[in-house]
C-alpha positions in Angstrom: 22.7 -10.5 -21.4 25.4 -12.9 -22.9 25.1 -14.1 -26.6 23.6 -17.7 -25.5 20.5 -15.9 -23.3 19.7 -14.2 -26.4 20.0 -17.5 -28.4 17.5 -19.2 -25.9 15.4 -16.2 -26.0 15.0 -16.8 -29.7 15.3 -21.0 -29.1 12.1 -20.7 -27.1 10.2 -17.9 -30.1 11.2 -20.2 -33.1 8.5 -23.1 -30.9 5.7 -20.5 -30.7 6.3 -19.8 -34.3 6.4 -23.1 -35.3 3.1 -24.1 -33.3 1.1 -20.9 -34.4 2.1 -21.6 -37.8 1.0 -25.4 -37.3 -2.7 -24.0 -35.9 -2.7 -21.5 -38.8 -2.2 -24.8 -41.3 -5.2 -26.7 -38.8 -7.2 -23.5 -40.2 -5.8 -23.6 -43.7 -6.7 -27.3 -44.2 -10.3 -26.8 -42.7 -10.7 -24.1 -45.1 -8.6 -26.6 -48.6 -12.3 -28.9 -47.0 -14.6 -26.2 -47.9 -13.0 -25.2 -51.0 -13.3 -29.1 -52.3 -16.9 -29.2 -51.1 -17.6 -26.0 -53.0 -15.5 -26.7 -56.2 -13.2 -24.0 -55.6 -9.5 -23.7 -56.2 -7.2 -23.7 -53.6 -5.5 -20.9 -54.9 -7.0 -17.6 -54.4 -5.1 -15.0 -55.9 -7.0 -12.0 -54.9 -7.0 -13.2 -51.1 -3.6 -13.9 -51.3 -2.8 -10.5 -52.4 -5.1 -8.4 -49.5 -3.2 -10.9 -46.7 -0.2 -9.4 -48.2 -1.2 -5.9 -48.6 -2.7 -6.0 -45.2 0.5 -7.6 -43.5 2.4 -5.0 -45.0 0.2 -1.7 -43.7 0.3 -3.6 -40.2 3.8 -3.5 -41.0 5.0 0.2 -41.5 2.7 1.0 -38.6 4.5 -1.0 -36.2 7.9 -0.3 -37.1 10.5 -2.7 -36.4 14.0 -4.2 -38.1 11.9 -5.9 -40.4 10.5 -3.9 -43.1 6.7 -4.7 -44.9 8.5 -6.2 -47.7 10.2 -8.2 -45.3 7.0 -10.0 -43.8 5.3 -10.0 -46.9 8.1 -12.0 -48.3 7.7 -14.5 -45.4 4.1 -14.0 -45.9 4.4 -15.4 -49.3 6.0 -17.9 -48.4 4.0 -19.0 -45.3 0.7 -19.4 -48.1 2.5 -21.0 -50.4 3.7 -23.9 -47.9 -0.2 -24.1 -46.1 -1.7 -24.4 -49.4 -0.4 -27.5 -49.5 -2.4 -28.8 -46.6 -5.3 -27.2 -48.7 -4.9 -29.9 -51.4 
């Protein structure tokens, strides 16, 4: 497989990303709705940090390029941008 078949193979993952990470903000905001109705903050640190911990075991047991740091770093940054839809 030539360089560009391998770019189109990644063209066509970066769209299911993007729409799973859409759906996973649908959820996000459903859950900023709840929050407001309870009088909670959209912030939870603790659930924050068992996502985290949890996407890093899955992590190391799956193996790959990417280390659990690695996802949890994207991780981190995947709550901090749906939060926003929380608001």
């Amino acid at each position: 497989m030539d360089i560009n078949e391998w770019r189109i193979r990644i063209d066509e993952l970066n769209d299911e990303l993007m729409s799973l990470l859409n759906k996973r903000a649908t959820y996000a905001a459903e859950i900023g709705k709840i929050k407001k109705q309870k009088g909670l903050p959209v912030f939870d640190e603790g659930r924050e940090q068992s996502v985290l911990n949890l996407v890093a075991e899955k992590a190391a047991k799956a193996g790959g390029p990417l280390s659990p740091e690695s996802f949890q770093n994207i991780f981190r940054v995947i709550m901090e941008e749906t939060r926003k839809v929380e608001e």
